[in-house]
N, C-alpha and C positions, 0 to 999 in steps of 0.2 A: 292926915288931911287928904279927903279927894278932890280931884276936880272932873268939870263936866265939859264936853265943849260940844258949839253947837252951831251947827251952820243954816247959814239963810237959804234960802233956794234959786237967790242969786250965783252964792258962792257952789252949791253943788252943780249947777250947771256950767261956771266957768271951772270948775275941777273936770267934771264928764267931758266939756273941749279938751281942754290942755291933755287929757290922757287919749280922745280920739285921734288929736294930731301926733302924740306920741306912738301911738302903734302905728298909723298909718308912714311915720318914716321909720320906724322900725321895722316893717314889710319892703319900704322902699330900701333900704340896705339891705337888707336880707334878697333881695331880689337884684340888686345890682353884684353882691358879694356871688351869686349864683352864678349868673350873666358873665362877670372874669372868670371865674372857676373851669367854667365850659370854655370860653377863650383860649384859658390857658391851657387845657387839653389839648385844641385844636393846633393852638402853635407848639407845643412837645410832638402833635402826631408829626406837623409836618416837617419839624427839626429832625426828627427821628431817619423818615423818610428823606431828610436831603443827608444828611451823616451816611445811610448806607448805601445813596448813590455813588459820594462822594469818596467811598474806601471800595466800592467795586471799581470805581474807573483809578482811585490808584494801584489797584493789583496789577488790573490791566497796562499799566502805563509801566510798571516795574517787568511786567512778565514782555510786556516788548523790548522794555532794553536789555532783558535779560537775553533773549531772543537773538539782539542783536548783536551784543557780545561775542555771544556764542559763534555767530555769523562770520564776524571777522574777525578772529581767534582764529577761524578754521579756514579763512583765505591766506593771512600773515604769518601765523607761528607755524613754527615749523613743527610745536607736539599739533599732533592732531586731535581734532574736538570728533568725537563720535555723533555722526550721522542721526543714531538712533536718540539718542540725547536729544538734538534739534527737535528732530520730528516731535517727540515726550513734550517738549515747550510746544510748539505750535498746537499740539491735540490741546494740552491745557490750557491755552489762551483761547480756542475757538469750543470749549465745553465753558466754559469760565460768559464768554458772550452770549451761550445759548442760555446758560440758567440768567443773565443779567434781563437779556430777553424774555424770556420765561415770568421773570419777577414782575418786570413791567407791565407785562400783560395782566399778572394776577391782578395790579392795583387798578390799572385802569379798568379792570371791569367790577374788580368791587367798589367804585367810585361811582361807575356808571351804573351799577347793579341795582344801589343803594338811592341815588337821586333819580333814578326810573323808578323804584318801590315809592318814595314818597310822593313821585306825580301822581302815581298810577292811586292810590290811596288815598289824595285829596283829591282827586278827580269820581273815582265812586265815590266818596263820603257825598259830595257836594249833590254829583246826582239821586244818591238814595236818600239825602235828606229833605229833598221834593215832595217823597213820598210819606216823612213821617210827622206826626203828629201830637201834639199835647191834647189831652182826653179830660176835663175838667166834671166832674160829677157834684150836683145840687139834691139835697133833698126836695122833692114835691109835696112832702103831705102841709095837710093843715097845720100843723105845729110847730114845724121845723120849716117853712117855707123858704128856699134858695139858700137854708145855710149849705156849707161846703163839705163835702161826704168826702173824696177822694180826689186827687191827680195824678194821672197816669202817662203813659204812652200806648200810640197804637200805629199801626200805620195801612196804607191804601194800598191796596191789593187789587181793585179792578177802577178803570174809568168812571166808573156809573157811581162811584161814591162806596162801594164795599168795601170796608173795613178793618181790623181786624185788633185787638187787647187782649189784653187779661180777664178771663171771667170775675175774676175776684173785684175789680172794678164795678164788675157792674151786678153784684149781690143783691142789692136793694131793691126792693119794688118800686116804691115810690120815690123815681129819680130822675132827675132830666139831666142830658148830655150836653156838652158844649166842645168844639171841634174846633183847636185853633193850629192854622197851619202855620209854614216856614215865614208869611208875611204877615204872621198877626191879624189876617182875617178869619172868622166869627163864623162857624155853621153849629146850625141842630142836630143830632141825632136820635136815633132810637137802636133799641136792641135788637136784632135779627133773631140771632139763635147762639146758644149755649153749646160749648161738648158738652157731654155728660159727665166725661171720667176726668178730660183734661182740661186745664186752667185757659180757658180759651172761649172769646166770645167775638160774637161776627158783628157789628155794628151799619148802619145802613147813614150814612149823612144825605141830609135832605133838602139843601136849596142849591146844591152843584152839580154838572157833571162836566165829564171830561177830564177829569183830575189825572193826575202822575202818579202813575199804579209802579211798584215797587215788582222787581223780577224775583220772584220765586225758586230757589234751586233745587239740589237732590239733596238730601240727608243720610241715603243708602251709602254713599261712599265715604263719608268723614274720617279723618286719622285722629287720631293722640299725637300733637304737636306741630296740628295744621293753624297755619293762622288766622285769627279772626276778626269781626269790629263789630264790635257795641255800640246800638248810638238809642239815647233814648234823653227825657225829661227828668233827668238825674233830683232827686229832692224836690219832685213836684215843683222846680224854681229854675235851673237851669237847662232851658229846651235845648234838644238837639247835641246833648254832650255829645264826644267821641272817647271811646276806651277802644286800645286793641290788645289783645292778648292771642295765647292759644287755645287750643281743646287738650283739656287735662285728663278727660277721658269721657265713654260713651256710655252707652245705658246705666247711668246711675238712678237709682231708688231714693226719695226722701220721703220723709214725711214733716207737708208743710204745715204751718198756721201761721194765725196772725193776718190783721188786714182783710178780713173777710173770706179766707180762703181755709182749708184745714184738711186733711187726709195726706192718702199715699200718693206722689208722682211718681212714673217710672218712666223708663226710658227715655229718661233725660240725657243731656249732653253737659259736661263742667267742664266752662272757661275760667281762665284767669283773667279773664277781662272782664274790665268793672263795671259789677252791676249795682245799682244805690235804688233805696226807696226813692220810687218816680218814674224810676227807666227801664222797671220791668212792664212788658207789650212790646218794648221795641225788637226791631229785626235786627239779628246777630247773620252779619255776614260774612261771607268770604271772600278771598283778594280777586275774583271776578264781578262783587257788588252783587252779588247773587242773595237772598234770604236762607241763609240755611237751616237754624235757628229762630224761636219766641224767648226771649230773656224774660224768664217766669220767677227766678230766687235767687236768695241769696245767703251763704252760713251765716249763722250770728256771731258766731262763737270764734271766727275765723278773719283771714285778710285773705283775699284774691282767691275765693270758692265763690261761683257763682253757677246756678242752671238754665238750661235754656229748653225750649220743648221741639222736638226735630220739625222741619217744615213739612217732614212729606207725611205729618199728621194734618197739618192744613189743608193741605191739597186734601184728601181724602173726607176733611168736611167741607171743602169747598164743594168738590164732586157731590156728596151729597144732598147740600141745599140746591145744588139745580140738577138737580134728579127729584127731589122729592121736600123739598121749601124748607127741612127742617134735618137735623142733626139728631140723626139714630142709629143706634149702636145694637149689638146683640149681647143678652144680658141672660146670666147664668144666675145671679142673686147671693151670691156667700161674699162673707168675710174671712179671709184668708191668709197664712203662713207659706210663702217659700219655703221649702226644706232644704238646707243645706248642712253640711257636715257639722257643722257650731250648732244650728236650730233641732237636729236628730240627739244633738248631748244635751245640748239646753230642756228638749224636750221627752226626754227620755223615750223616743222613737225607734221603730226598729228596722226605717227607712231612712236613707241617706238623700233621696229624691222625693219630689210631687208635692203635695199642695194641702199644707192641713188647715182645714175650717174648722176658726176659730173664732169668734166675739171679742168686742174690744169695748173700749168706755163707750163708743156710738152703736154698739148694741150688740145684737146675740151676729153667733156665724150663719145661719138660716133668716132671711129675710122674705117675711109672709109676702103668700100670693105670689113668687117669681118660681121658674123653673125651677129651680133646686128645690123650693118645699112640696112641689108638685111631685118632683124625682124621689120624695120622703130620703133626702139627705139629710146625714146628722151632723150634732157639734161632737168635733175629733176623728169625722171620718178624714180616710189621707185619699186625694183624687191621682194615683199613679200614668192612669193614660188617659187621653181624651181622644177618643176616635182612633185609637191605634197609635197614638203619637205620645211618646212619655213625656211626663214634666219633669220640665230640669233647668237649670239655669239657661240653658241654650235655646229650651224652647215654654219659655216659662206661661203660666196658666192663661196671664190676662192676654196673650199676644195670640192665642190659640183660639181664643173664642175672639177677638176681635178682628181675627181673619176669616171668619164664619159667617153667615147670614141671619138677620131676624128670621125665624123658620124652620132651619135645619134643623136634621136631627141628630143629636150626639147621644156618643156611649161612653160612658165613662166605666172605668177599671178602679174601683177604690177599696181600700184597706181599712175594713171594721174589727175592732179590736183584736186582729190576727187572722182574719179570713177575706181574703180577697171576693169580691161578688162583683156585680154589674150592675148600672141602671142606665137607663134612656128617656130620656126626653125630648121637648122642643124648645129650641131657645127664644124665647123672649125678646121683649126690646128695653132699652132704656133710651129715655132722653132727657133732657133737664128740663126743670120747669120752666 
């Protein structure tokens, strides 16, 4: 015999309560259990710390009577206490206070070290988050009218309302922006300009000025293990998160997708600082609240990989749009292979260095009408020098022509099926649509 059972939709909704109130104090212990935890740390540190005060100042207190002993021993008795003996106690009573000394110093500055780092940390967060932004994208066309495309992060880069996101943000044509600052007030925006290569778009907000423009750093100097902060609109829902971590290391290569974006980034920066759908546009700073950093990705496949895009590529299209209104680059036209020792095996290569054009699923390695088909380069030539400069991971192909000008002329050294030859051309430009 079976049975059936079946609920009202009274009773499913008082079951749905009873279990919201049941997680919510199972969060609330789980959150108090936390809350002792760290307590109880804090009182172990500082037992810790009063135990080893408390056995240096008995050493001390023994090594004086012992001292003393010795003292009058050597006034009373008639054996005699050796001179040099004494002296051995008082050297080791006044080494014994210099490292007590010493100790005390260390803690007091790693006390003060440590609650100076987290002023110093919510004090830029507080001021750089003046500057940042939730970036809300609506479809415009007739069909779709105001549904909801993306959310983002971006943040304010000049007074006058310049801006700064993710290109990937803003792919669409048919889109309207909406600019909600740290007070929940409401602007317009529109698109400026595009990079070309990097995930980077300039935004213009349109019924403010005088805004809280964000300080710009260097990106030339960065380490591997310098510390950082993330602050962005983490899951498109919570604005203004903070994550801080380090730089895990520098010119890293991906290749992104997803979310409207897709190809190779390069010289990127990886933190371990979190970055979540939403929060990438924001500015990755340093412990000066400087921008050093665009937190652009993030691994899938991973915990605590994230990429950020160096700032002093902003700068250089900042520079650009007010030199010439718009974001131009100089463009060679191929699709390309680094070579490196794995990619010369992988490819059965008979160079260890340079730059082999190649085609991928987004098309062939010669792209019509740009320099390169002009230069009659081919698919599997290897590009060894550009202007007398080799390729190599040190001085790798896209960094070489995007130090060059729309205009110039380049010669390349390249490698056709075992014979080295030359061509020359003029480079091009790119820009994004």
């Amino acid at each position: 015999m079976s049975f059936k059972f079946f609920l009202s939709d009274q009773s499913i909704k008082i079951i749905s309560r009873v279990l919201v109130v049941f997680l919510i104090v199972f969060f609330a212990i789980q959150f108090s259990l936390l809350n002792n935890y760290c307590f109880q740390l804090e009182e172990q540190f500082n037992e810790s710390i009063h135990r080893e005060k408390e056995e240096l100042e008995k050493q001390i207190a023994d090594l004086s009577e012992k001292i003393s002993l010795l003292s009058g021993q050597s006034a009373s008795s008639s054996e005699s206490v050796s001179s040099i003996e004494i002296g051995e106690t008082r050297k080791e009573i006044v080494d014994l206070k210099e490292q007590i000394t010493e100790q005390t110093a260390r803690l007091l500055d790693w006390s003060e070290s440590q609650s100076g780092r987290e002023e110093k940390i919510i004090s830029l967060v507080k001021e750089a988050s003046t500057s940042v932004v939730s970036v809300v994208v609506y479809d415009s066309s007739r069909e779709k009218r105001n549904a909801l495309l993306h959310e983002g992060t971006g943040f304010i880069v000049s007074p006058e309302g310049l801006m700064l996101t993710n290109k990937h943000l803003t792919s669409k044509a048919a889109a309207e922006y909406s600019i909600i600052d740290g007070d929940g007030e409401i602007y317009s925006a529109k698109v400026l300009a595009r990079d070309p290569f990097q995930d980077l778009a300039f935004l213009q907000i349109q019924e403010i000025s005088n805004l809280p423009a964000i300080r710009l750093g260097d990106s030339s100097n960065l380490a591997s293990g310098q510390t950082v902060i993330a602050i962005g609109n983490a899951l498109g829902e919570f604005e203004n998160t903070v994550s801080i971590g380090i730089i895990s290391g520098l010119f890293r290569t991906v290749n992104a997708s997803g979310e409207g974006v897709s190809g190779v980034l390069s010289n990127l920066i990886q933190t371990d600082a979190a970055i979540n759908h939403g929060n990438s546009g924001g500015p990755l700073l340093n412990l000066t609240g400087e921008v050093v950093g665009v937190n652009v990705a993030m691994a899938e496949r991973a915990e605590n990989i994230g990429f950020a895009i160096p700032v002093n590529r902003v700068r250089q299209d900042i520079e650009k749009l007010e030199e010439k209104g718009e974001i131009i680059y100089p463009f060679l036209g191929i699709r390309y292979i680094s070579i490196t020792p794995l990619v010369q095996e992988g490819e059965n290569l008979p160079v260890s260095y340079g730059a082999l054009i190649k085609g991928s699923n987004q098309g062939g390695g010669i792209l019509a009408g740009t320099t390169a088909a002009k230069m009659e380069l081919e698919e599997n030539d290897i590009i060894l020098e550009v202007n007398g400069q080799r390729i190599n991971k040190d001085n790798p192909l896209y960094q070489v022509i995007q130090d060059s000008k729309v205009g110039d002329t380049i010669v390349l050294k390249i490698l056709r099926q075992g014979e080295e030859m030359s061509k020359q051309g003029i480079l091009g430009e790119k820009k994004d649509a």
